[in-house]
C-alpha positions as CSV (number, residue, x, y, z in Angstrom):
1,X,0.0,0.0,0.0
2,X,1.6,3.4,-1.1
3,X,1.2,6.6,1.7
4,X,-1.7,8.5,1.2
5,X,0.2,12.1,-0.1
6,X,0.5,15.7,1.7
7,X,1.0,18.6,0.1
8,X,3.3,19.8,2.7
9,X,5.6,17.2,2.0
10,X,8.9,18.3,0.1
11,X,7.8,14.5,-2.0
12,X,4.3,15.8,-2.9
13,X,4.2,16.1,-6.6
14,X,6.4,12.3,-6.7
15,X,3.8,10.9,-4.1
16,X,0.6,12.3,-6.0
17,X,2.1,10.2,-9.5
18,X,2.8,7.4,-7.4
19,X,-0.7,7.4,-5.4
20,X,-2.6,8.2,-8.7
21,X,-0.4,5.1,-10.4
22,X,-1.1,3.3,-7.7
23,X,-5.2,3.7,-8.2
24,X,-4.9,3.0,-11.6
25,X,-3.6,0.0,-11.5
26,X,-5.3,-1.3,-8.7
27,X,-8.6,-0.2,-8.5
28,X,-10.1,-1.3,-12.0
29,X,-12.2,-4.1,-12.4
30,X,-10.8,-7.6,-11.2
31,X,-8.0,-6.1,-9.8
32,X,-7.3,-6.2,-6.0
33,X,-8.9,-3.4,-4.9
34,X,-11.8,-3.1,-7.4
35,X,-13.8,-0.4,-6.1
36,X,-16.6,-2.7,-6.2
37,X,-15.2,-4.5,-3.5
38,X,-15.7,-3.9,1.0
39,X,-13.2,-3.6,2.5
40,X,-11.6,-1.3,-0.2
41,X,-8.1,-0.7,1.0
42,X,-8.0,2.7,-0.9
43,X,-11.0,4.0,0.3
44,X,-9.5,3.2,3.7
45,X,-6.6,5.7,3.3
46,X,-8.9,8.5,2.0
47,X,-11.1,7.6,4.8
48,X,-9.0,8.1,7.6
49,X,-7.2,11.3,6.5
50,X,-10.7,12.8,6.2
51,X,-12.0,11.6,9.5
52,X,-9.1,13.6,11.3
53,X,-9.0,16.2,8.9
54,X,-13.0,17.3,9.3
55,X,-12.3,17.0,13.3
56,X,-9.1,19.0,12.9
57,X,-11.2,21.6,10.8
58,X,-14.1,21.6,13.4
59,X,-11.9,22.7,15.7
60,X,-9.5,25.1,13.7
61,X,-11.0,28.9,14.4
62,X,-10.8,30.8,11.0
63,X,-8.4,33.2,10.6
64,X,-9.7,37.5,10.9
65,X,-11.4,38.0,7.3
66,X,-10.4,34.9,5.5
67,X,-11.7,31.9,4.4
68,X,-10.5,28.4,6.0
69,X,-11.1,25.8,3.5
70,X,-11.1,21.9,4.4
71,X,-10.4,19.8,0.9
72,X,-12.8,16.7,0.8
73,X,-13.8,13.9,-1.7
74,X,-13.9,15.0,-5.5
75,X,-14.4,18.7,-6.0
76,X,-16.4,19.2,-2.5
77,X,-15.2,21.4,0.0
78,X,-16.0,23.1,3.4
79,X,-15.9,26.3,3.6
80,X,-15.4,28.3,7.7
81,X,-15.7,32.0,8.0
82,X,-16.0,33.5,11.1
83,X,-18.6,31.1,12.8
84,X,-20.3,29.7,9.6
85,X,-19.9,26.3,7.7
86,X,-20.5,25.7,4.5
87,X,-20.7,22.5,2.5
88,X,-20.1,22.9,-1.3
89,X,-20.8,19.4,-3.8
90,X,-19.8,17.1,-0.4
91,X,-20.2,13.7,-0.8
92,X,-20.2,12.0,2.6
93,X,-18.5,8.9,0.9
94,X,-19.1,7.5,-2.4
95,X,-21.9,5.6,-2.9
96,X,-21.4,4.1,-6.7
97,X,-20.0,0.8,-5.1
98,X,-22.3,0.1,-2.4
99,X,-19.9,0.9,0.7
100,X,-21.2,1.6,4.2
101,X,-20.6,5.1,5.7
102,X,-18.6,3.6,8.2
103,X,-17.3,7.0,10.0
104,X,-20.8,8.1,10.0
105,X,-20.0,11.0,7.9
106,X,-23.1,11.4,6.9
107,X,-24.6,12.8,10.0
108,X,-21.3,14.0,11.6
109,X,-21.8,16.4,8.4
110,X,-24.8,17.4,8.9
111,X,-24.9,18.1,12.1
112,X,-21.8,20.8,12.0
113,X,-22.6,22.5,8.6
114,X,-24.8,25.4,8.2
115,X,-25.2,25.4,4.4
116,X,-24.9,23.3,1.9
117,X,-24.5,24.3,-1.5
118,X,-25.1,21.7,-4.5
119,X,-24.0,22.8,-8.0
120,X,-25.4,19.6,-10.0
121,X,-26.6,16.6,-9.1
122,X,-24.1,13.8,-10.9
123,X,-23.4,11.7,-8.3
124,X,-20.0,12.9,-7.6
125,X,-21.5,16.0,-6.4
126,X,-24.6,15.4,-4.7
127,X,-25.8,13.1,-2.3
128,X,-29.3,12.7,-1.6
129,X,-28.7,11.1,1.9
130,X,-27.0,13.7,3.0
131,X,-29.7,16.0,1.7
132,X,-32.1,13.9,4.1
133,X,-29.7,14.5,7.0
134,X,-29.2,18.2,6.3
135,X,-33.0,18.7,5.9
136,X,-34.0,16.8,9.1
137,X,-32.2,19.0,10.9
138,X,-33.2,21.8,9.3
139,X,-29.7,22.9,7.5
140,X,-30.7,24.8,4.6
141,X,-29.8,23.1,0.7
142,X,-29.5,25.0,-2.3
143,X,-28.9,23.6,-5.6
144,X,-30.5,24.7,-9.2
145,X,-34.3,25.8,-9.4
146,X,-34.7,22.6,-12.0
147,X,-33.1,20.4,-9.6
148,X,-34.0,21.5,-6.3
149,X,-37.8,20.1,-6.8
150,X,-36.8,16.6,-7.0
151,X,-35.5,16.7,-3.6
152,X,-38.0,17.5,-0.7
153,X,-37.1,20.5,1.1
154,X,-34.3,21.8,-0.9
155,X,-34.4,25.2,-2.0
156,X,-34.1,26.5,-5.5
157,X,-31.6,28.7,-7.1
158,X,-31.6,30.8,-10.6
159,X,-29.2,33.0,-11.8
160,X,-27.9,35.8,-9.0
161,X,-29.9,34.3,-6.6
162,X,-28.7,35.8,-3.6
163,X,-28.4,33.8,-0.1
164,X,-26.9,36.6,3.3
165,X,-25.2,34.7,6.1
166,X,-23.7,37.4,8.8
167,X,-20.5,38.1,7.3
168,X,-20.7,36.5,4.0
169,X,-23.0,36.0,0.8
170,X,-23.2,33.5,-1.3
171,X,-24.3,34.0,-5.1
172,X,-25.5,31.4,-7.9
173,X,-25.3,31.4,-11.6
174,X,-26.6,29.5,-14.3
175,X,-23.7,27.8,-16.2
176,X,-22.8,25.3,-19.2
177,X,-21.5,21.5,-17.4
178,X,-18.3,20.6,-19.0
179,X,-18.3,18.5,-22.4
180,X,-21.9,19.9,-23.2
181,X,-23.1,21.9,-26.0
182,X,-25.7,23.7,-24.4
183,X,-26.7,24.9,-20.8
184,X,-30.2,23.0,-20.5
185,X,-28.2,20.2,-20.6
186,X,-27.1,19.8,-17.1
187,X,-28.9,22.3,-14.6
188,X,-25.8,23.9,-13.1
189,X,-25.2,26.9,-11.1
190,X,-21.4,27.9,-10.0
191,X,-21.3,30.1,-7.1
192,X,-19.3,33.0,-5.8
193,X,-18.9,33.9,-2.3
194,X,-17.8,37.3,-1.0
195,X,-17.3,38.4,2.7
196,X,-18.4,41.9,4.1
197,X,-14.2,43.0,3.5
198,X,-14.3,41.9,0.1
199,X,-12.5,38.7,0.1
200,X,-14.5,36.2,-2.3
201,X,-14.0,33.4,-4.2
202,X,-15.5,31.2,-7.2
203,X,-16.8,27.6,-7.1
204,X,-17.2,26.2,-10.6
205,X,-18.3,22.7,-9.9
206,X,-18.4,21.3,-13.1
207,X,-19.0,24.7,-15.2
208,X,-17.0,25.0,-18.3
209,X,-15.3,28.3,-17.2
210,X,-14.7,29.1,-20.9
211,X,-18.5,29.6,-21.5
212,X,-19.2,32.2,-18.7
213,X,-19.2,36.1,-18.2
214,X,-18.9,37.6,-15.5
215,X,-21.0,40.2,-14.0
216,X,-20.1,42.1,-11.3
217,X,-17.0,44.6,-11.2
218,X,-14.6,42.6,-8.9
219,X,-11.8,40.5,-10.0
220,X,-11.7,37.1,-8.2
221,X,-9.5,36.3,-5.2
222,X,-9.4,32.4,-6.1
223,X,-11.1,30.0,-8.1
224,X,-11.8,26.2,-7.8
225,X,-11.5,25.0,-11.2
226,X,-12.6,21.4,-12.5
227,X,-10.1,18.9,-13.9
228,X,-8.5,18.5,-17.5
229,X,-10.3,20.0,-20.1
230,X,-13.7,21.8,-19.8
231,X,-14.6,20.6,-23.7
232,X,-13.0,19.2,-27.0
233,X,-11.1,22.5,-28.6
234,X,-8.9,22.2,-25.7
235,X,-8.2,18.4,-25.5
236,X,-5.2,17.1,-27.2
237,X,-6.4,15.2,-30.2
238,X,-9.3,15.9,-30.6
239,X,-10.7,16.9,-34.1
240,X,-12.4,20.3,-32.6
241,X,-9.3,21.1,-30.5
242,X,-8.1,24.9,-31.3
243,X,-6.1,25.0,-28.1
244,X,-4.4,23.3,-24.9
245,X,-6.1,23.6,-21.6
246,X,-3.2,26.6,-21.0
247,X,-5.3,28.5,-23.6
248,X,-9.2,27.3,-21.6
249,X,-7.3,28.9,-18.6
250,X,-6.3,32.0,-20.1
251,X,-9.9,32.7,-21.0
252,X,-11.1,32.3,-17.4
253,X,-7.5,34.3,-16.2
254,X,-8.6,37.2,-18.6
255,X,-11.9,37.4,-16.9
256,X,-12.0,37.0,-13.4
257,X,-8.3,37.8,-12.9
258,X,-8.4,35.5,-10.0
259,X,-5.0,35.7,-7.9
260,X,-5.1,32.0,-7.1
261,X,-6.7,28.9,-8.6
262,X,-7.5,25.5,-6.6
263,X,-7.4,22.5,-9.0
264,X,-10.7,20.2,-8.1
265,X,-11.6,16.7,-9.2
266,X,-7.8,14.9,-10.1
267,X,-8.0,11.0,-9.1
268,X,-12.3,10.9,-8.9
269,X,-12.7,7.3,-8.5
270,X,-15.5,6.5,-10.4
271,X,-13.7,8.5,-13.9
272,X,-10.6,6.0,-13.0
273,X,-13.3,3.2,-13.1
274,X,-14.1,3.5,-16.1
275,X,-10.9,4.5,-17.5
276,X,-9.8,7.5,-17.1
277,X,-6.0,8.4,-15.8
278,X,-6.2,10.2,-12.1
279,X,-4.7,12.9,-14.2
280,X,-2.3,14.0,-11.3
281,X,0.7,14.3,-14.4
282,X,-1.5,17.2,-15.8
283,X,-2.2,18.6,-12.3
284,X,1.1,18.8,-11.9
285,X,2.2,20.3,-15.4
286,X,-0.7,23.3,-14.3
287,X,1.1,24.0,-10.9
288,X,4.5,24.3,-12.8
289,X,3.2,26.4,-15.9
290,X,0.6,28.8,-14.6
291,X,1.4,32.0,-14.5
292,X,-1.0,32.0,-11.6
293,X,-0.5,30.6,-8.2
294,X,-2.1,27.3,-8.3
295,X,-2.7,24.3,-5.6
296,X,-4.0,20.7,-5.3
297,X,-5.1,19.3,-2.2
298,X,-5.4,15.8,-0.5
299,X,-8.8,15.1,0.9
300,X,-8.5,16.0,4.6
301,X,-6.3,18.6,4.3
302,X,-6.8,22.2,5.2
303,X,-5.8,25.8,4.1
304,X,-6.3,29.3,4.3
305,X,-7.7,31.8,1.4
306,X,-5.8,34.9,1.8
């Protein structure tokens, strides 16, 4: 079993190829740890690295005016500022194989959140048992107005929606899902948060950050930015492709001017499942080439937006 990487460690970029290696070859069908399979001996590593990481976050007061950000599964993170916390595209664990929620994560989630924000619901984003739990308890879920009605309780958002929290808000806009043609279809919102000082930040989920505009007169602190490419003219061989996903990031660069970007969804299980590479080689080749600052994080592990 390989060591489940850190980003702190001086080894990281080696460990992620090595860990993402490591999945590929090991997690596919008939192989020894088949995700299909309980026990899963990689879920295990992810598992207890976010157990202590969420508690470690819990207990971690957010810095004066900035956002303390826990990485989770996937593209879902939790979000602290001052005494709020909010869930964005959390998956307690991942339910495509049938594992039990052993750590409870479900309700240890919903019962320390105060928000959670859904962008789609593809099941590596949304999880409708943890929409249960946050609804029992009365924790308020947001996800698009076409979406939100097939889930009891949840409430709907449409473009600049606006949702207030004491310090904070929390906008939504209607966007295009990556690899589609048209907006209707996937409902999607992205969302951008902004605190009463002006620090703020954009979620894309799965929004292809080459078909949006942006509206409002500030630049972007950071941006969480899905994996690879967000559509064919920027994926290597491909008979549409025009550019490489440098030039998909310039576009997004040249419009919200963000000062940092967070890479999201490298290594999703169920994409190496059925084939795909955990992609950490091209996570890498980002953090090395971007003129912007730009990070990957291990699930579990926390850090600050400045």
């Amino acid at each position: 079993m390989v060591t489940f990487p850190s980003s702190e460690s001086k080894s990281y970029f080696s460990d992620l190829l090595k860990f993402g290696e490591f999945i590929e070859n090991t997690s596919r069908s008939g192989n020894e740890n088949d995700f299909i399979k309980w026990p899963n001996e990689i879920w295990k590593l992810y598992e207890k690295n976010m157990y202590s990481g969420f508690l470690k976050f819990l207990e971690t007061p957010a810095p004066n005016d900035k956002f303390l950000v826990l990485q989770w599964y996937n593209s879902g993170v939790f979000v602290k500022f001052g005494n709020k916390i909010i869930g964005f595209d959390i998956l307690p664990v991942p339910r495509y194989y049938g594992w039990p929620d052993e750590k409870g994560f479900t309700e240890l989630i919903a019962s320390n959140i105060d928000s959670l924000f859904i962008t789609h619901d593809h099941r590596d984003h949304c999880d409708p048992l943890l929409i249960k739990a946050c609804c029992e308890r009365s924790i308020p879920v947001y996800m698009h107005e076409k979406s939100a009605s097939d889930f009891a309780g949840v409430f709907p958002l449409g473009n600049n929606s606006i949702i207030n929290f004491d310090s904070f808000t929390i906008s939504s806009c209607k966007a295009c899902h990556v690899w589609r043609d048209d907006i209707s279809d996937v409902n999607l919102c992205y969302f951008r948060v902004v605190s009463t000082n002006g620090s703020n930040f954009v979620f894309f989920g799965d929004a292809d950050y080459t078909k949006v505009t942006r509206d409002y007169s500030e630049a972007a602190d950071t941006v969480f930015i899905t994996w690879r490419n967000p559509n064919s003219k920027y994926e290597d061989q491909s008979p549409d492709q025009v550019g490489n996903t440098f030039d998909a990031i310039k576009l997004m660069t040249n419009m919200f001017k963000p000062k940092r970007i967070v890479l999201e969804h490298y290594g999703e299980f169920d994409h190496i499942y059925k084939g795909f590479g955990a992609s950490y080689d091209h996570a890498i080749k980002l953090i090395e080439n971007l003129g912007t600052q730009t990070s990957i994080y291990m699930p579990g592990e926390q850090f600050v937006l400045s």
